[in-house]
FILOKOL-386950 format. One record per atom (N, C-alpha, C): y, z, x; residue in three letters. Coordinates in pm, whole numbers, plus 50000, padded with zeros to 5 digits. Layout:
% FILOKOL-386950
YZXALA/...
***
This chain:
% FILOKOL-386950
498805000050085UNK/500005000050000UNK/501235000050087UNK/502044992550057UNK/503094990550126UNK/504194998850089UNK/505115011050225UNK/506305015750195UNK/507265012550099UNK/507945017650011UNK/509075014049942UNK/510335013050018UNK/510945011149963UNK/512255011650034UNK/512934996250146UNK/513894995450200UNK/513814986550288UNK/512814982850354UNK/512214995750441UNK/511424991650552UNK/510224985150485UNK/510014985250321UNK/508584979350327UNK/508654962250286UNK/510514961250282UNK/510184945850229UNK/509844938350359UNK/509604924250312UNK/508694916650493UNK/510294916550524UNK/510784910450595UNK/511504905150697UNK/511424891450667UNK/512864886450627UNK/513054867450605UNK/513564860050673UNK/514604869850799UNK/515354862450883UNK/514804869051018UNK/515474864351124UNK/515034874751236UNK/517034869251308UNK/517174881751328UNK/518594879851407UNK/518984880551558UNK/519534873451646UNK/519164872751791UNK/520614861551803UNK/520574862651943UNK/521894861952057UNK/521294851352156UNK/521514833152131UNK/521424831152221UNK/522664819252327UNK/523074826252415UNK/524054816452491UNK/525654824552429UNK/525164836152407UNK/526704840152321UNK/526434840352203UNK/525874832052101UNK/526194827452033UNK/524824831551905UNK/525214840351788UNK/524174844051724UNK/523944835051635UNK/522444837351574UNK/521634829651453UNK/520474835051419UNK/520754830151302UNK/519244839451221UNK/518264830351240UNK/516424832251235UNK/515784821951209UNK/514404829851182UNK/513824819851121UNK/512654824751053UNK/511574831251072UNK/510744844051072UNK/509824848751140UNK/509124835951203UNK/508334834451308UNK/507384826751393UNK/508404817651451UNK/509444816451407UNK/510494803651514UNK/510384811551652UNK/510304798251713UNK/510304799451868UNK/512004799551915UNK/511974804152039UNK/513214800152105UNK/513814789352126UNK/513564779052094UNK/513374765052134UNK/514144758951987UNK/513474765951891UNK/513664760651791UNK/514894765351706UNK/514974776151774UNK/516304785351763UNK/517524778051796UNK/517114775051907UNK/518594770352003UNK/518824755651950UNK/517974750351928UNK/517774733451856UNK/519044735751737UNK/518744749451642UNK/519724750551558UNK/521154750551555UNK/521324754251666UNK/523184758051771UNK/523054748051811UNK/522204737351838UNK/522994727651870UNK/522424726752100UNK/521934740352070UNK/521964743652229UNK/520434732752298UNK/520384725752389UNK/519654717152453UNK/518734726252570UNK/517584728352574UNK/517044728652638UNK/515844723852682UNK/515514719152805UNK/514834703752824UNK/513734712252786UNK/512394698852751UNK/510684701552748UNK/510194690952817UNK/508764688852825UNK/508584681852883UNK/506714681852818UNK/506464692752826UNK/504884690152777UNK/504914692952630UNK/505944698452560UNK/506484700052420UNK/506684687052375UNK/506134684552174UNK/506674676152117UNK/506314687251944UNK/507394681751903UNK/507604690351771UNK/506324690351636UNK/505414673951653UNK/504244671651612UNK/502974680751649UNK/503624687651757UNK/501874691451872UNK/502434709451858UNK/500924716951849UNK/501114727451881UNK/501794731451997UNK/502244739952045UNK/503184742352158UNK/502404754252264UNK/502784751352385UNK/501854756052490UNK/502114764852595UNK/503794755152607UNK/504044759452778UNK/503444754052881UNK/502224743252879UNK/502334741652989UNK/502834736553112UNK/504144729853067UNK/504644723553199UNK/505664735753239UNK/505994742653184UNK/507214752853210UNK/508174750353241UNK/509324736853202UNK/510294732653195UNK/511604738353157UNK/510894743353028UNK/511394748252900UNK/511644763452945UNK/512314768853035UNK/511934782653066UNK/513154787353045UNK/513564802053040UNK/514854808652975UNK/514614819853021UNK/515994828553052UNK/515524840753079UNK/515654852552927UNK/515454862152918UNK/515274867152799UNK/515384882452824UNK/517234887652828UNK/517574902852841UNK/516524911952832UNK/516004920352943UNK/515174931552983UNK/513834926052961UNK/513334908852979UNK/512264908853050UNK/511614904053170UNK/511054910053243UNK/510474909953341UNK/510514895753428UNK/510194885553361UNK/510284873853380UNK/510674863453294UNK/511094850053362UNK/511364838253281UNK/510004835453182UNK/510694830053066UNK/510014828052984UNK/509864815852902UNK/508774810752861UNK/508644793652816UNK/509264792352628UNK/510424784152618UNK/510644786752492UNK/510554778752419UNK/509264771052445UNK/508904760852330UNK/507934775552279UNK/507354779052319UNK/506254784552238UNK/506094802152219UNK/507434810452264UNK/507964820252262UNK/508674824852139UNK/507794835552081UNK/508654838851934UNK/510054846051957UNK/510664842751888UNK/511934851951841UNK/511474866151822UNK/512474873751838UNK/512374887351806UNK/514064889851784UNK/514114904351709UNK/515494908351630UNK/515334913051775UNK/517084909651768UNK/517964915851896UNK/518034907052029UNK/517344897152001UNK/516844891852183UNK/518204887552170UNK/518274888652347UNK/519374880052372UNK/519114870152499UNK/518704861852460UNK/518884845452541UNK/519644838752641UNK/519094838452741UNK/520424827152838UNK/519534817852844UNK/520294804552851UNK/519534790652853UNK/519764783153014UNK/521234789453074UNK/521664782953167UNK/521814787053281UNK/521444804853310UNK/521944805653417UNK/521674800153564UNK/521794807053644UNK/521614798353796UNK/520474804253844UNK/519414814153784UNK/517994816853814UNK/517404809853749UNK/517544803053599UNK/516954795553499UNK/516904778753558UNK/518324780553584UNK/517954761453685UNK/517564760753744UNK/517494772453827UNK/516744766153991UNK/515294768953941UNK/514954772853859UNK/513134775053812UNK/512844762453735UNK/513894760653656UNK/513434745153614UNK/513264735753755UNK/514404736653791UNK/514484720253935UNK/513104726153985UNK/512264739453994UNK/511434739254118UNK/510134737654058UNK/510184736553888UNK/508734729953856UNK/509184718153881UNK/509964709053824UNK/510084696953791UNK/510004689953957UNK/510154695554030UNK/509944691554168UNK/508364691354220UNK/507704703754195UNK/506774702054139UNK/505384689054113UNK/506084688553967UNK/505404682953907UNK/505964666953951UNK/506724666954020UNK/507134651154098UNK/506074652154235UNK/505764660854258UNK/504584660754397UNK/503304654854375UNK/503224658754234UNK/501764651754194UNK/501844639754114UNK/502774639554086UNK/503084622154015UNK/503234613254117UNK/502084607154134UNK/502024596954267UNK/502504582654189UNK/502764582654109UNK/502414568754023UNK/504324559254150UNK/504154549754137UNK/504944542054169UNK/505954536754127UNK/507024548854057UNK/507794550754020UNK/508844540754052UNK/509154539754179UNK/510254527554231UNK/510494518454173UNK/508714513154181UNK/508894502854190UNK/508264497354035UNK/507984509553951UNK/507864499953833UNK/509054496753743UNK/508604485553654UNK/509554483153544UNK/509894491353464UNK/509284499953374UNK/509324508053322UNK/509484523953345UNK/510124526053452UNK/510254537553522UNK/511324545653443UNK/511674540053327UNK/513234542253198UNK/512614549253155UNK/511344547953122UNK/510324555052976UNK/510114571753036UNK/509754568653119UNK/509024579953206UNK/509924594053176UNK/509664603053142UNK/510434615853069UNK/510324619953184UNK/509644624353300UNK/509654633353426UNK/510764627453504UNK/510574612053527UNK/511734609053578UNK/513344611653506UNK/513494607053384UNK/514734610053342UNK/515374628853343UNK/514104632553324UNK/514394648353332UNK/515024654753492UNK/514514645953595UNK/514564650653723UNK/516014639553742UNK/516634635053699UNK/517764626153725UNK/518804635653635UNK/518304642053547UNK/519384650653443UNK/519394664853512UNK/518864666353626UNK/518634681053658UNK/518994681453828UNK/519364666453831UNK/519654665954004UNK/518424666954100UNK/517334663554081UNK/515934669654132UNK/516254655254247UNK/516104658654374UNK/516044646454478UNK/514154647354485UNK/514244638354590UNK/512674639054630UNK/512074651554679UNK/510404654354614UNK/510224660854655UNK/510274669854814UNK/510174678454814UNK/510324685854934UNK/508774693555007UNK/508144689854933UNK/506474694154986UNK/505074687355004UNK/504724688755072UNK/503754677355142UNK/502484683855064UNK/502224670555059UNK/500434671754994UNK/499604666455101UNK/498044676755143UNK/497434670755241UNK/496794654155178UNK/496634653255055UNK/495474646054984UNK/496294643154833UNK/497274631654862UNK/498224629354709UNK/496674625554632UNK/497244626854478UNK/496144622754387UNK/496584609854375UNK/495534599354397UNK/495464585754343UNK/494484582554274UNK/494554575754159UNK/493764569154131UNK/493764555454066UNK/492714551754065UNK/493184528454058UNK/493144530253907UNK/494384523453825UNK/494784520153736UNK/493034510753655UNK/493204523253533UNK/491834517053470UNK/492604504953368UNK/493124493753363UNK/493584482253304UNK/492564472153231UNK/491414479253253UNK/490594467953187UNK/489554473553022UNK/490024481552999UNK/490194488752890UNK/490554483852755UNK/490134476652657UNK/489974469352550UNK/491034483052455UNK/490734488552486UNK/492074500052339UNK/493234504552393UNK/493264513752563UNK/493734520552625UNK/494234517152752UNK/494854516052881UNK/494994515152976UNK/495084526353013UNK/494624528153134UNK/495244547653243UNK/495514542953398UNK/496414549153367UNK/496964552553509UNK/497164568453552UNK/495834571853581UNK/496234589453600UNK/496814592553719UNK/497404582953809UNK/498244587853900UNK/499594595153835UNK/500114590153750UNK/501094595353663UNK/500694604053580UNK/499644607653573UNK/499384618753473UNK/500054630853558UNK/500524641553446UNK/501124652653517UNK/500124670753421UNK/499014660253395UNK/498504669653319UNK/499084679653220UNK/500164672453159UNK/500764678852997UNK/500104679952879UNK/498974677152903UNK/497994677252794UNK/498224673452585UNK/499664664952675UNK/500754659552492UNK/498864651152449UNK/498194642352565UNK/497344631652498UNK/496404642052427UNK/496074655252463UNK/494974662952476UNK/495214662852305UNK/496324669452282UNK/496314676352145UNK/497024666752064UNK/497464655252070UNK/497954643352000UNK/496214635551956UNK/495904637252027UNK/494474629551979UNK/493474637351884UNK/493614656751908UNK/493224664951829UNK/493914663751698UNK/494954669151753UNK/495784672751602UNK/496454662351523UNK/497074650551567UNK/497464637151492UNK/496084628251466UNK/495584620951545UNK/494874614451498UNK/493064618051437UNK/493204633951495UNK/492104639251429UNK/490884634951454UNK/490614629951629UNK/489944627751748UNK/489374637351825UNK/488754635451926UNK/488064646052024UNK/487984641252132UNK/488964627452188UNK/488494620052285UNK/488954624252445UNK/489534631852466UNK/490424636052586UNK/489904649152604UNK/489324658752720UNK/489894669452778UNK/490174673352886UNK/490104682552958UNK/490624685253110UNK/489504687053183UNK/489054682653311UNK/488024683053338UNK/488084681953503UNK/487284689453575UNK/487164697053722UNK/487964704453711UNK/488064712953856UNK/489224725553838UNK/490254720254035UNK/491564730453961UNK/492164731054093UNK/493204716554097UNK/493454715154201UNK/494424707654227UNK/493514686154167UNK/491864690254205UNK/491464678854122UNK/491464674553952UNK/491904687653885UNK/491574687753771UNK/492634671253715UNK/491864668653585UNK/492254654053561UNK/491954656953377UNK/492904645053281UNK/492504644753191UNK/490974630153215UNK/489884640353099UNK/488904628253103UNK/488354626352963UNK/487394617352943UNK/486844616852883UNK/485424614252858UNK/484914624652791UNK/483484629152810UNK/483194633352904UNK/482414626852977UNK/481804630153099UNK/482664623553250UNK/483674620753227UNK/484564612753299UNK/484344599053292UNK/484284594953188UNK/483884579453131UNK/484844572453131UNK/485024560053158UNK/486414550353086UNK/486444552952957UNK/487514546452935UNK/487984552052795UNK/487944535652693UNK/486404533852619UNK/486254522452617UNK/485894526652459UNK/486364541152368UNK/485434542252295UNK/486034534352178UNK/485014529152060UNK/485644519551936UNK/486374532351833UNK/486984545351855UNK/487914554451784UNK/488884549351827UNK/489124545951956UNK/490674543351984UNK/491194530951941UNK/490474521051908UNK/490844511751838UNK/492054511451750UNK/492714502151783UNK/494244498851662UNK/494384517651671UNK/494734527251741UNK/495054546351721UNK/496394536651805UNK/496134539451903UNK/497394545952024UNK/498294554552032UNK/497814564851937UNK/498664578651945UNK/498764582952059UNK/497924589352162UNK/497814588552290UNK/499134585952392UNK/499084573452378UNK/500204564552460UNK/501434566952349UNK/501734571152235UNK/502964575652185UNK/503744586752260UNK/502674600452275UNK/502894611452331UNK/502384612052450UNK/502654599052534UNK/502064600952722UNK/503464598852754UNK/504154612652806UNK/505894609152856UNK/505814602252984UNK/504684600053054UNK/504894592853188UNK/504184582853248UNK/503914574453083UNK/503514563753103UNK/502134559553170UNK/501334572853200UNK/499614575853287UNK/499104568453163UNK/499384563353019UNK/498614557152865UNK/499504548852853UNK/498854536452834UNK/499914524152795UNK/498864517352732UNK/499244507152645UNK/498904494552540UNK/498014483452635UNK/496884482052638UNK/496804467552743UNK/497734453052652UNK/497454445852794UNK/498014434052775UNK/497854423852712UNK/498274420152619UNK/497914409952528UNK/497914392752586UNK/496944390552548UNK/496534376552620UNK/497594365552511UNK/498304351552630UNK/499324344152619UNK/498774336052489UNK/499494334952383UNK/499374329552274UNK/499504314952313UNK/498254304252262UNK/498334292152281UNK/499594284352201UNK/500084272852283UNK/500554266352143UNK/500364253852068UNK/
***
């Protein structure tokens, strides 16, 4: 039986401070989704508003009055009272030093492709001042562009392991075809057993390659129409 009085009604708003600047928002809103409301920008990168939310690229990070550490605010609930910084100068330099990061293992050939516009890691690291990385890999990850792929193309050199394909293929198209597979610095998205990705589900889908921000999933090439 539930208290009378105030304390026993639920709670409809939740009230909180972020950037200065207060707003109410709904029990389970994230920080992310908070600040979206003000108007306030804070980058993501393995976040999309379709896909459950994770944290794992940690882009999205904020610091959050009397706690311990930075915190990921795509997928961080609100609480009454928090108070939020989105910008300070511990919060950037933790963003620039994933996103630097995660440019160490993106071997893909960025330069020199055409499409290097699409690529969300790159535009994110051009909006954040990120120069070239600064840390050496004994053993960059390469791997040869699977292009011969009747549904799918991969290029997992560009994969940055955001796992958007993982749960875009779960939760949108209501698939099972992608998961993460070995451990450590080899770990890779695969499928099945580390199979090409030749299966007749992906057919006419390409959800996948909707939510691949760095272009590791693309469309194959359509053969030259006679005339």
């Amino acid at each position: 039986m539930r208290p009378a009085g105030a304390q026993g009604r639920l709670m409809t708003t939740i009230d909180l401070t972020i950037d200065g600047q207060a707003v109410s928002a709904p029990p389970g809103a994230t920080i992310l989704t908070a600040a979206e409301s003000l108007g306030i920008h804070i980058p993501t990168l393995c976040h999309a508003p379709e896909l459950t939310p994770t944290g794992v690229c940690r882009v999205c990070l904020v610091e959050v009055e009397g706690a311990r550490t930075l915190v990921a605010a795509c997928h961080t609930p609100v609480a009454p009272g928090m108070v939020v910084r989105t910008q300070t100068p511990r919060v950037v330099k933790a963003r620039k030093a994933v996103v630097e990061l995660l440019l160490t293992a993106h071997t893909g050939a960025c330069v020199t492709d055409l499409n290097a516009h699409n690529c969300l890691l790159h535009k994110l690291a051009s909006d954040l001042e990120v120069g070239p990385p600064r840390f050496q890999v004994r053993k960059p990850r390469f791997y040869p562009p699977e292009s011969d792929n009747p549904y799918v193309c991969r290029d997992l050199s560009k994969c940055i392991l955001c796992r958007r394909c993982v749960r875009a293929c779960r939760e949108v198209a209501k698939q099972d075809v992608f998961s993460i597979g070995f451990r450590g610095f080899a770990s890779k998205v695969v499928v099945g057993r580390d199979e090409p990705l030749t299966l007749e589900v992906c057919k006419d889908c390409g959800v996948c390659i909707d939510f691949c921000p760095t272009g590791a999933l693309y469309a194959p090439a359509r053969p030259a129409e006679k005339g």
